[in-house]
Structures are given as structure tokens and as C-alpha cells.
N, C-alpha and C positions, 0 to 999 in steps of 0.2 A: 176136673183138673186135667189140664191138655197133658195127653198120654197116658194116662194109668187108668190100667184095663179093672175092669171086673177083679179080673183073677190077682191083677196087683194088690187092688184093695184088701180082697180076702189072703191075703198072704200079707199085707202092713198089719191088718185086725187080729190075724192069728200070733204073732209075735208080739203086737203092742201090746196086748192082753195081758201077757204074761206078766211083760216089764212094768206095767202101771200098775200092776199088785202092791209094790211098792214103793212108791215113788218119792221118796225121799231119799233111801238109800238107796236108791239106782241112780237118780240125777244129782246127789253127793261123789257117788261113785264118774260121775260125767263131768263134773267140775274139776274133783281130785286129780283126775288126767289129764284135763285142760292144762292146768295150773303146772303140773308135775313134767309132764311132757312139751308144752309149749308157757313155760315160766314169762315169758313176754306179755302174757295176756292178763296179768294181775294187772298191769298199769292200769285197766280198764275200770277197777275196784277200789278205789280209795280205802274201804275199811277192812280191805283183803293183805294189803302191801306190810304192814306189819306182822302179818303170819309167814314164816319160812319156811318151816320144817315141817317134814310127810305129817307128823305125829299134832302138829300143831294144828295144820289143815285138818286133819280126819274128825278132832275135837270139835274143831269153829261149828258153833249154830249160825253163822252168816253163811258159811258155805254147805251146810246144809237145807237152808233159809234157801240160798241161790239154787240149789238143784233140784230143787222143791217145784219153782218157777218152771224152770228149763222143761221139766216133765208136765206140768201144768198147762204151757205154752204148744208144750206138741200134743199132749191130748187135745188140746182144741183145736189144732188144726186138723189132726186122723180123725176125730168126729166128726172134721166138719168137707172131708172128702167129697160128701155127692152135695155139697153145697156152694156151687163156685162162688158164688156172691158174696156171702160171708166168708169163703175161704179167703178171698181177695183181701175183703176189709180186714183181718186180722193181720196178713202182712201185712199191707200198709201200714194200720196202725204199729208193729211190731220194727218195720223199719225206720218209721218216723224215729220210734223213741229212743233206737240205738242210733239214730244221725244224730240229733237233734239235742237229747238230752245224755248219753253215755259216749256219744262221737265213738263209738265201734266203729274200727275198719271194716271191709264188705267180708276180705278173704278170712274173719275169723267165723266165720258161718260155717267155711268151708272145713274150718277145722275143726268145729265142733261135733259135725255132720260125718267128718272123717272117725272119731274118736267114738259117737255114737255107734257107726255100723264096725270100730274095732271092738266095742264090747259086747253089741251084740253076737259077734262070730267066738268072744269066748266067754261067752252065760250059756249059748244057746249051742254050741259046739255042731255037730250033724244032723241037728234039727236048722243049723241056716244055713239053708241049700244056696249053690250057686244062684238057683234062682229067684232063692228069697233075695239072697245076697244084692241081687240082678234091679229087685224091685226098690228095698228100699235105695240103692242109691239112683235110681232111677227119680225115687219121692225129692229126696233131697236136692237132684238136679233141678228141677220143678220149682221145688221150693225157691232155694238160690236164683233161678232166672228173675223169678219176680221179683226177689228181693234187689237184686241188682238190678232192673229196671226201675224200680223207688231210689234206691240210691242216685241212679243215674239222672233220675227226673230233679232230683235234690242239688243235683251238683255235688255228690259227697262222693265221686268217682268219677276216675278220668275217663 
């Protein structure tokens, strides 16, 4: 993956580890914040828009259901780090399906990506160094270019 070193990867592995222990209430907990902090992004959810309230979201098995995914989807991309080729094919297929079939904007990547490396800095507290800090948005940046090269090939961005 163009730019992430050795030592990036060994510092995405070292923290992913930890988070994918449980990955349901970690990417419940990534949705919750989505939702809570940028409330605009339910529109994206048809069977999310009837939930309102903190207490009502933390309940939902759909939005447990969705953070389930969320972490399932970046596990298979950090596994699949020394693999550019299938790392490709997964965004692709990953962007198709937010053009295509959930019409996601591009920039909500960004904020999901934002909201991820916020929880990581308060799960992990001074165990996520500057330059873990450094790496994963570095991952993220990566990530997002592609994706927004799929978008772009789609015409689903200006």
C-alpha cells in the first residue's frame, strides 16, 4: 500500500489487535459517535431514522449489527495490508456499494476515519503515541485517496 512502512504496519497490528478483541462493542461504540456527533449521517440509514435518543441507539441491534460490519470491513483491509491486489479489490468493491447502492457521500469516510482515530486516542490513551497517532491517519489517508479515486471514476464526485 503506497506509503506505509514496515513499521506503520507493525504499529496499525499492534493497536488493531487490541480493538478487534471486540468488535462489536468497539464498532457500536463507532457508529454511536457517528450518529451522536454528526446526527446528519442517519439519513444514510433508513432503519436507523426512527431511533433518536443516546439510550435508544446504545439498545438498537441494527446499530450494533452496523458496527459489527464497520470493524469486519477494516479487519479485512489491515489483514490484507501486504496484499495490494486484494487490498484494491476490497475498496473497489466497498466504494461501489456506498455509490451505488447506500449513495454515501465521499467526506463521510472522512468522518468516520476522524471519529475512529478519536476513540482510539481515548481507549488507548499513551499507549497512542504521536506516532501511532502519525500512522494511522496516515492509513486512513490511503485509504480515502482510493476511495475517492472510485468515486471519482463513478462520477459520484465533483
Amino acid at each position: 500500500m503506497t506509503g506505509i512502512t514496515e513499521a506503520d504496519k507493525e504499529n496499525i497490528h499492534f493497536i488493531w489487535e487490541k480493538l478487534y478483541e471486540n468488535p462489536e462493542e468497539n464498532g457500536k461504540t463507532i457508529v454511536l459517535r457517528m450518529f451522536t456527533d454528526y446526527p446528519e449521517t442517519k439519513m444514510y440509514f433508513q432503519h436507523f431514522k426512527n431511533i433518536s435518543t443516546l439510550e435508544e441507539m446504545k439498545k438498537s441491534p441494527q446499530i450494533k449489527r452496523h458496527g459489527k460490519i464497520v470493524m469486519s470491513a477494516l479487519n479485512k483491509l489491515i489483514a490484507n495490508l501486504d496484499n495490494g491486489e486484494e487490498l484494491s479489490s476490497l475498496l473497489a468493491k466497498m466504494a461501489e456499494r456506498h455509490i451505488n447502492v447506500h449513495k454515501v457521500d465521499l467526506h463521510n469516510f472522512q468522518i468516520i476515519f476522524n471519529i475512529i482515530i478519536a476513540i482510539l486516542e481515548e481507549t488507548f490513551g499513551n499507549a497512542f503515541t504521536p506516532e501511532i497517532r502519525g500512522t494511522w491517519t496516515k492509513l486512513f489517508g490511503v485509504i480515502y485517496a482510493c476511495l475517492e479515486s472510485h468515486y471519482k471514476d463513478a462520477g459520484f464526485y465533483p
